[in-house]
C-alpha positions as CSV (number, residue, x, y, z in Angstrom):
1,X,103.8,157.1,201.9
2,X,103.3,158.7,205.0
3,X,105.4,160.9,207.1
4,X,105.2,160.8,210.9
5,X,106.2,164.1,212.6
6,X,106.0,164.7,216.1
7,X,103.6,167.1,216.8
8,X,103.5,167.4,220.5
9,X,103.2,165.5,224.0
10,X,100.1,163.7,225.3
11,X,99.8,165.9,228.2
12,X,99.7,169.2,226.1
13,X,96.2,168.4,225.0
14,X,93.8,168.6,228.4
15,X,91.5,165.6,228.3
16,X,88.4,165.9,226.4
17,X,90.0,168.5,224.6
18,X,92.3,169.4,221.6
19,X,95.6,171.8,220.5
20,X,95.3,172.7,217.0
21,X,98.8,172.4,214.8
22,X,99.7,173.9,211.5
23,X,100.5,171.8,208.6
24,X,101.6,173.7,205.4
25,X,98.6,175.7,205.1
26,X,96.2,173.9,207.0
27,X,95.4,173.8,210.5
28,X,94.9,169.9,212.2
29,X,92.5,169.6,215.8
30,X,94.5,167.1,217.3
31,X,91.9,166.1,220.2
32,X,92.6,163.7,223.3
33,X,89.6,161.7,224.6
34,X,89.0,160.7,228.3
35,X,90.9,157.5,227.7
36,X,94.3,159.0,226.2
37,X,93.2,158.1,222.8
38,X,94.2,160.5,220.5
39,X,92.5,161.3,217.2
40,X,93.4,164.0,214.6
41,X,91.1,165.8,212.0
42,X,91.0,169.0,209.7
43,X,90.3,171.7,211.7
44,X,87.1,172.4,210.1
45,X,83.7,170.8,210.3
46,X,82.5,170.0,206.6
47,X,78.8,171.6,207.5
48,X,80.0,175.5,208.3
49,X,83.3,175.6,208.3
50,X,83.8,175.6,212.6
51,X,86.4,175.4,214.4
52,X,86.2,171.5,215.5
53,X,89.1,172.3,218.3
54,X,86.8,174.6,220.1
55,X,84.2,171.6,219.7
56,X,83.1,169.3,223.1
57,X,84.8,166.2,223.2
58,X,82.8,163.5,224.5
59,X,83.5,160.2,224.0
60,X,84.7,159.4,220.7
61,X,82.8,162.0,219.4
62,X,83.3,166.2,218.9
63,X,80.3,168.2,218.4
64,X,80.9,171.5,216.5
65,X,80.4,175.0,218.0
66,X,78.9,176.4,215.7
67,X,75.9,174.3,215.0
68,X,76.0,171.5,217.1
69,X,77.0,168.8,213.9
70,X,78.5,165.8,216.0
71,X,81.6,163.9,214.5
72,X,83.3,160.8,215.4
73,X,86.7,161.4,215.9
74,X,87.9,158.1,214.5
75,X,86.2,158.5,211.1
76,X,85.8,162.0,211.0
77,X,82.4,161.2,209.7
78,X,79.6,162.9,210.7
79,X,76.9,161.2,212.4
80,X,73.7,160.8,211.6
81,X,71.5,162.1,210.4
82,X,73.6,164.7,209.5
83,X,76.3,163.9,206.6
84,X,79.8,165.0,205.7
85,X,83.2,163.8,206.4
86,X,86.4,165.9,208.0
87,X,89.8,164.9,207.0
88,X,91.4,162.5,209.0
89,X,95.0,161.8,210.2
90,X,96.5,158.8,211.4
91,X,98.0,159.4,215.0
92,X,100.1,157.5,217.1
93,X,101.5,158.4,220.7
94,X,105.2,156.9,222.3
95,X,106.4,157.6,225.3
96,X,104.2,160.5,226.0
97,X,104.9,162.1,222.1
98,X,101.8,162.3,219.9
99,X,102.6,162.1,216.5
100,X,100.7,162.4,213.3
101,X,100.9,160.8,209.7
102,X,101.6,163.7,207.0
């Protein structure tokens, strides 16, 4: 079962961007797309080990800083023909909070 905690509010992540949160002893990219969907992975891409918060947001899609692996924020699979996965969290936002499943 999943806890919802509020980590934030919508307009504390710049669109097509992210704000990272801590969660025990993991860090979570929580990233806001051009639409106001929001979509939250493990702040680390599966190929290097990047930062996927300082990624570019485009779309539905983060590309990592490091060495350019693109992601799809709703999966947190990434696309081909690369392969690997990111952790994913469940997010929801109301009335302007963003909160994720824990």
């Amino acid at each position: 079962m999943s806890i919802w905690a509020k980590v934030c509010r919508l307009d504390e992540i710049p669109r097509r961007g992210s704000c990272v949160v801590s969660h025990q002893d993991s860090r979570i990219a929580v990233f806001r797309a051009a639409d106001d969907q929001v979509f939250a992975l493990h702040d680390v891409c599966p190929h290097k080990g990047g930062p996927l918060s300082q990624g570019i947001v485009h779309g539905h899609r983060v590309t990592c800083p490091l060495h350019g692996r693109i992601l799809d924020l709703a999966s947190g699979e990434v696309c081909a023909p690369d392969h690997g996965c990111a952790r994913r969290y469940e997010t929801r936002v109301e009335d302007g909070e963003v909160f994720l499943a824990l």
